[in-house]
N, C-alpha and C positions, 0 to 999 in steps of 0.2 A: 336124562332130564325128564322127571314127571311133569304130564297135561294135568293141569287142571280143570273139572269140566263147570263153563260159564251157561249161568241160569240167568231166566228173570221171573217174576212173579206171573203168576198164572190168570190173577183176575185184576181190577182194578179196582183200590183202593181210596177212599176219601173219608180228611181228615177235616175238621172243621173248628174253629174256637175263635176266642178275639186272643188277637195279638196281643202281647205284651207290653211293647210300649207305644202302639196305638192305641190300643184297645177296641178296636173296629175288627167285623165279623174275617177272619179267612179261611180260605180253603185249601189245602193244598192238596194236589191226586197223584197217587203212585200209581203208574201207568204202565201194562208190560212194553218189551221193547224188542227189535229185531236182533239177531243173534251178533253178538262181537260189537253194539254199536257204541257201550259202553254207559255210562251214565248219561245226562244231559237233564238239562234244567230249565223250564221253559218260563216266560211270563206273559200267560197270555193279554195280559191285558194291553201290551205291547206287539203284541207275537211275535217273540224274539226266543231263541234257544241258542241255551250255551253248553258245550261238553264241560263238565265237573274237570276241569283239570289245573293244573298250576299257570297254564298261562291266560287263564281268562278268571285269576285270582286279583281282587284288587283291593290295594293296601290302604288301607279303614280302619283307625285306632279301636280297639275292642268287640271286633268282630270277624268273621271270615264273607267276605262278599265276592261273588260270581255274576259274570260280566263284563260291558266295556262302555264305549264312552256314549252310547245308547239308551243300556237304562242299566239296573243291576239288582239279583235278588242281595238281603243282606242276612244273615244270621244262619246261614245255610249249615255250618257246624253243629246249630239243634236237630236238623233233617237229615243230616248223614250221620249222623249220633246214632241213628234205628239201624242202621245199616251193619253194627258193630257186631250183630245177633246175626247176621247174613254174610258169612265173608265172601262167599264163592257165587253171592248176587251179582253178576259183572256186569250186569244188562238192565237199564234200568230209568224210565223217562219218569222226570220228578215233575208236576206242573203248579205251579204258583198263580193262584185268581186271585187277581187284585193286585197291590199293591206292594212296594221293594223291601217289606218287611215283613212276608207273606209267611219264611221260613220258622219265624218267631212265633212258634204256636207253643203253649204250654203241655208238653207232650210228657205228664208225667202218668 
């Protein structure tokens, strides 16, 4: 069985634009992260953090959202989209300022 060796980003990242179907300003920060913690997604404006995984996926017609009965980012599919170019990023704190449609940035 080959190891694969897990990375995260070396500096911290910050993304800025109006949302898409708000249209109000976001930001969202890629933050490095501790070894093996894996993804996680926070919102601070809650300060609430969720690991990126399937059981804190919640089922929301045309979109992917992350969270629970607290609060939730939504569109997180366009934020892990960047990630497609990174496979062996395993480490990796995503943070959302502002509001649960934070991940809908026009990231083209």
């Amino acid at each position: 069985m080959s190891t694969v060796a897990r990375k995260t980003i070396r500096d911290e990242v910050e993304i800025a634009g109006l949302g898409v179907r708000s249209g109000r300003e976001i930001t969202v920060r890629l933050l490095p992260a501790e070894a093996d913690c894996g993804i996680t997604l926070t919102r601070s404006d809650l300060d609430l953090t969720w690991p990126v995984d399937l059981d804190h996926t919640l089922p929301l017609p045309n979109c992917t959202s992350i969270g629970d009965d607290r609060g939730r980012v939504d569109f997180v599919e366009h934020l892990l989209a960047l990630k497609q170019g990174t496979p062996h990023m395993s480490s990796q704190k995503l943070a959302c300022l502002g509001e649960r449609h934070a991940a809908r940035l026009p990231l083209e």
